[in-house]
N, C-alpha and C positions, 0 to 999 in steps of 0.2 A: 784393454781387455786382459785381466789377470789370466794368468798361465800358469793355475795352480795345480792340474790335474791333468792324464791321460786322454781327459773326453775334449777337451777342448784346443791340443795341440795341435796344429798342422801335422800333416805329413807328406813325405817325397815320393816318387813312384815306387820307389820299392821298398815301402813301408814304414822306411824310418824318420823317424820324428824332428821337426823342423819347427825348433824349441822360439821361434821369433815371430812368430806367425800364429794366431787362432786359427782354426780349422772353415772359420766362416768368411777370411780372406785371403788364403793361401791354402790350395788342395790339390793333390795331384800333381808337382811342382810348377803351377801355375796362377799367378795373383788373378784372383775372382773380378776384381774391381781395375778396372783398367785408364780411368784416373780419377786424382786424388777430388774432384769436383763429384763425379759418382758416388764416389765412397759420403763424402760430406751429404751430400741429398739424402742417400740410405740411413744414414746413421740419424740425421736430422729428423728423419722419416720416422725413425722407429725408436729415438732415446728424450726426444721434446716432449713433456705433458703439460700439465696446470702452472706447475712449482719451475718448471724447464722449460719455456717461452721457445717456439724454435728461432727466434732472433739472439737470442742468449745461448742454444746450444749450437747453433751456426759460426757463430764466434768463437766458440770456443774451439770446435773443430778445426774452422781456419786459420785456427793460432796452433794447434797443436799437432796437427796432421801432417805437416811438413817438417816432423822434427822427428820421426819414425823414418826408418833405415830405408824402409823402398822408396818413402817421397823424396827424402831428404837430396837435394841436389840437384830433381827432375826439374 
C-alpha cells in the first residue's frame, strides 16, 4: 500500500501518525486484521479481477505478507 499522503497513514491514539501502517490496517493503535490468513482472504477479496486470477493474487500475498514488520516472525 503506498504511503504517499496524510489520508492513507495510520495513526496512534493520540493522533499521531504511524508512518508503517495504511489506515485500513492499523487504526487506533490497533491492527484491524488479526491474522495474516484474514488479511490474505480480504485482500484476495477485493484486488483479484479478470487480469488478476485470485489464485495468482493469493500467491502472491502468501509470498509477500510475511515479509511486512507485523507478520514477519509470527
Amino acid at each position: 500500500m503506498p504511503l504517499d499522503d496524510n489520508s492513507t497513514i495510520s495513526r496512534e491514539p493520540d493522533g499521531g501518525f504511524n508512518e508503517e501502517y495504511c489506515k485500513w490496517c492499523y487504526s487506533d493503535g490497533s491492527f484491524v486484521y488479526t491474522s495474516i490468513e484474514q488479511l490474505t482472504d480480504f485482500l484476495v477479496g477485493h484486488m483479484s479481477n479478470e487480469q488478476w486470477p485470485p489464485e495468482q493474487a493469493r500467491a502472491y500475498f502468501e509470498a509477500q505478507l510475511p515479509k511486512l514488520g507485523h507478520w514477519h516472525g509470527k
